[in-house]
C-alpha positions as CSV (number, residue, x, y, z in Angstrom):
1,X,76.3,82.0,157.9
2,X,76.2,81.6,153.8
3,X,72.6,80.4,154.5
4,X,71.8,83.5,156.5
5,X,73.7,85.6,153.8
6,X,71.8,84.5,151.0
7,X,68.6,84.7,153.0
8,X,69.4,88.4,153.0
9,X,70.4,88.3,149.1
10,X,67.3,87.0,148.9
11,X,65.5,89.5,150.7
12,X,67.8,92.9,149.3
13,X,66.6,91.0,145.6
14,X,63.3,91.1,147.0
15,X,63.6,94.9,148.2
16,X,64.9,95.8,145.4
17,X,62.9,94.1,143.1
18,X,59.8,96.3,144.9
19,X,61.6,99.5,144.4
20,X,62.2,98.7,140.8
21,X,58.4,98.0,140.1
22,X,57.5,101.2,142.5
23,X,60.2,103.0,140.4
24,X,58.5,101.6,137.4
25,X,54.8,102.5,138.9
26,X,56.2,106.5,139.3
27,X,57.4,106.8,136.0
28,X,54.6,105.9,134.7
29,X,53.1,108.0,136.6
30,X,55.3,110.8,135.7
31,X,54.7,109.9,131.9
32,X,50.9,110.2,132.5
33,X,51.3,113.6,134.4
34,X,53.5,115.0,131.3
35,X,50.5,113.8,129.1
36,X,48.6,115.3,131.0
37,X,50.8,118.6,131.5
38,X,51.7,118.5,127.7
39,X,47.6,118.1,127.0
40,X,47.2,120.9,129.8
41,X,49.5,123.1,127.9
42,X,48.3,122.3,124.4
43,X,44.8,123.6,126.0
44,X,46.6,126.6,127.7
45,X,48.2,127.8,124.8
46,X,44.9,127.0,122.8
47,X,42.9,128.8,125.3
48,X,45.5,131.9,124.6
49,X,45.3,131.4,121.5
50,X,41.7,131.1,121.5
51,X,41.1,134.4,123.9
52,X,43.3,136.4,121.4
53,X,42.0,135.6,118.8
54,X,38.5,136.1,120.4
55,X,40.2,139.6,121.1
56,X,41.0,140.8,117.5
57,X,38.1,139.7,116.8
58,X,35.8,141.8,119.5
59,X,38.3,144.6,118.5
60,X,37.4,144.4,115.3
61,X,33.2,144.3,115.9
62,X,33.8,146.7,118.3
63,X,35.3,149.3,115.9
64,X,32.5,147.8,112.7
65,X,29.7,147.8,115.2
66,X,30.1,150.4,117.8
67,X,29.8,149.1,121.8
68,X,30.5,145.6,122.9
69,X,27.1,143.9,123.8
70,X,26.6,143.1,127.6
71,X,26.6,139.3,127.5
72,X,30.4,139.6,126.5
73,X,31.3,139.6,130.1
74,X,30.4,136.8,131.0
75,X,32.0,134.9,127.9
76,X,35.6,136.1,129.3
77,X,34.6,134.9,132.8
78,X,33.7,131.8,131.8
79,X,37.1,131.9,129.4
80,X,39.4,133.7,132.2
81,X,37.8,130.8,134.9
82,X,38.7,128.0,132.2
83,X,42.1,129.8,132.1
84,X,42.1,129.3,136.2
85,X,41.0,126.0,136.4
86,X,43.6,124.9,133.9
87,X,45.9,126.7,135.4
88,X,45.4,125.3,138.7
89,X,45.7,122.1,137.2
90,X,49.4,123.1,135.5
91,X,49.9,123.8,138.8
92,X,48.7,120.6,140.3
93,X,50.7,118.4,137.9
94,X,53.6,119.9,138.6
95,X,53.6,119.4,142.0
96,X,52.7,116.2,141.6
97,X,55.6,115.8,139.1
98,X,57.8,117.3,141.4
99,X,56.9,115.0,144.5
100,X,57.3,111.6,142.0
101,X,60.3,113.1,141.2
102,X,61.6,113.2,144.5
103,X,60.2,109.5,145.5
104,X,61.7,108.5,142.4
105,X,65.2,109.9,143.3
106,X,64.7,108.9,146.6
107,X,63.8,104.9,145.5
108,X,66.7,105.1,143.1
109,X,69.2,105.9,146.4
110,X,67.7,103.3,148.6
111,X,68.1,101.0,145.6
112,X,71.9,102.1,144.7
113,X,72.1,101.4,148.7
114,X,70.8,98.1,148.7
115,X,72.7,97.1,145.5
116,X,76.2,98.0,147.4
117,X,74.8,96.0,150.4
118,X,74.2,92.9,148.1
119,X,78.1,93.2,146.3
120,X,79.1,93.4,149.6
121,X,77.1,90.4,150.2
122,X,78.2,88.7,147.3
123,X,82.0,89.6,147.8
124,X,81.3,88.4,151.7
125,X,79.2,85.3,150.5
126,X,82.3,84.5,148.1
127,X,85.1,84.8,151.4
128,X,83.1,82.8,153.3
129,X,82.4,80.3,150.0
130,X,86.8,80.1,149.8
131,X,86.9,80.0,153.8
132,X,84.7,76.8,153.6
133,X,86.3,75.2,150.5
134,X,89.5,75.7,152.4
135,X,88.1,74.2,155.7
136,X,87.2,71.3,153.5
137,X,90.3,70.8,152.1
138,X,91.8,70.8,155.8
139,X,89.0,68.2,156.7
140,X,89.7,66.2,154.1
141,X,93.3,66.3,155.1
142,X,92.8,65.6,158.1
143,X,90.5,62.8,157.6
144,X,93.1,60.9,155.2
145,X,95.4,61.5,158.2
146,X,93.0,59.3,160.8
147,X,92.4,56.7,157.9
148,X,95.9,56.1,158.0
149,X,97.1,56.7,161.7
150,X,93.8,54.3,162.2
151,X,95.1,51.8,159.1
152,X,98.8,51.5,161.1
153,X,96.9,51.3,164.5
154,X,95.4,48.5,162.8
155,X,98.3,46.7,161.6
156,X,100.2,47.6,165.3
157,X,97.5,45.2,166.3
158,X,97.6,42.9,164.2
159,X,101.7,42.6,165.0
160,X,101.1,43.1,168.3
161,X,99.0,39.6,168.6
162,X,101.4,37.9,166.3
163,X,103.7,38.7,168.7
164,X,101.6,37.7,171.5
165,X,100.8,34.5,169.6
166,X,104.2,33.8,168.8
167,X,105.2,35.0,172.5
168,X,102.6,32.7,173.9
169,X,104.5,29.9,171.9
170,X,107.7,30.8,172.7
171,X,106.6,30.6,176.7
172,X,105.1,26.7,176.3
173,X,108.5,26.0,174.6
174,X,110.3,27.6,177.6
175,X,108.0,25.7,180.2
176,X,108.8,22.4,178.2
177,X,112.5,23.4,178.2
178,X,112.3,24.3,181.8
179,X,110.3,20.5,182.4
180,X,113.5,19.0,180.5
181,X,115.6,20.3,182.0
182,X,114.4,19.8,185.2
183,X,114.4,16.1,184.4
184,X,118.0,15.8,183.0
185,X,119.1,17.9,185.9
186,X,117.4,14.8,188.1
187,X,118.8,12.4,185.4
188,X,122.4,14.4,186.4
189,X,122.0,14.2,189.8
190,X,121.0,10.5,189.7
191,X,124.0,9.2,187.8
192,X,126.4,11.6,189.9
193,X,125.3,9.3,192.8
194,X,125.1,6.4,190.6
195,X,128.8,7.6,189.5
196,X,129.8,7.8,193.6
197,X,128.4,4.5,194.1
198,X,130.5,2.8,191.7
199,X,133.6,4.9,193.0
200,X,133.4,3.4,196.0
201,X,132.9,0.0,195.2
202,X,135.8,0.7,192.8
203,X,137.7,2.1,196.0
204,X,136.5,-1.0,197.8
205,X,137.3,-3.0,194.7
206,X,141.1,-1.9,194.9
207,X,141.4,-2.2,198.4
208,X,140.4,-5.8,198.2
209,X,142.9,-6.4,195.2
210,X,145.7,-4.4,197.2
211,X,145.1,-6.7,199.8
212,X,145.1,-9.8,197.5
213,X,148.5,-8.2,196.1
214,X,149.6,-8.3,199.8
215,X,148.9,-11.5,200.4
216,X,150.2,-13.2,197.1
217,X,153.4,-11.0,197.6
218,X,153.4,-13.0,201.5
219,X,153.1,-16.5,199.8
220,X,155.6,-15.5,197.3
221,X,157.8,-14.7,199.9
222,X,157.2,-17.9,201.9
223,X,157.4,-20.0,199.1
């Protein structure tokens, strides 16, 4: 989206780059037309100046001399269509002045239009700029946060197989416990009936000395 927004800074700067140089274009324009109105004029008011003079002037002949000659005619229709032309060109020039005027006043519009589209641009760019550098921030964040749930997930391992290790070790020392004791338990069982055995013969042992006991008490008595 700041891509796309500056793509349209871009083009706006364009835009209104163009208007500034077709604003530029009309006011030179405009300058040339009020050279050439202010020349117009200068000619005009010559011209008056010119055809009033030319007046006192006929006046005057015409009061020293008597009647005006014939050809004077068509000297003031040549000056009166002068005076027309130039006229129509005063005319032209402002109309002309008056349309690039108007462009002009309409470029400057579009242009004030297309400079509040690029501030809003800009202040929009600039959100989107601090939305990003935040979102960053939180990335960032966030990443540190799975470095170190992924660092302890690492050492959980690694205490989980010494644990397995030393569980594995424990269980071969219990199965060689279990073998031991298995054998003293035979071991047990084998001098319990060892330990019968000798009872008896002890029990047999003291029945044959009773009776020895017996029978030495008989002789006693006999003798």
């Amino acid at each position: 989206k700041i891509n796309q927004l500056e793509d349209d800074l871009k083009g706006n700067q364009g835009r209104i780059d163009s208007l500034k140089a077709e604003r530029d274009k009309a006011l030179a324009d405009i300058n040339d037309l009020q050279k050439k109105f202010e020349l117009a004029s200068k000619a005009r008011e010559g011209l008056v100046e010119k055809l009033k003079s030319q007046s006192q002037r006929q006046e005057v002949s015409s009061v020293q001399q008597g009647p005006i000659p014939q050809n004077t005619d068509a000297y003031w229709g040549e000056i009166l269509k002068a005076k027309t032309d130039l006229e129509m060109q005063l005319s032209g020039i402002r109309g002309q002045l008056r349309d690039l005027q108007i462009s002009n006043d309409s470029l400057q519009r579009e242009k004030n239009v297309l400079e509040i589209d690029i501030n809003s641009l800009r202040n929009e760019k600039k959100d989107l700029l601090r939305q990003l550098d935040y979102n960053q921030k939180v990335l960032d964040s966030i990443s540190q946060e799975v470095v170190r749930e992924r660092n302890d997930k690492v050492r959980i391992q690694d205490s989980f197989k010494a644990i397995k290790n030393e569980n594995a070790v424990l269980d071969r020392q219990l199965r060689s416990l279990s073998s031991r004791r298995v054998a003293l338990d035979r071991k047990i069982q084998d001098l319990q009936e060892g330990k019968s055995t000798v009872e008896k013969r002890l029990s047999e042992m003291e029945m044959m000395l009773a009776d020895r006991v017996s029978q030495i008490t008989s002789l006693k008595d006999e003798l």
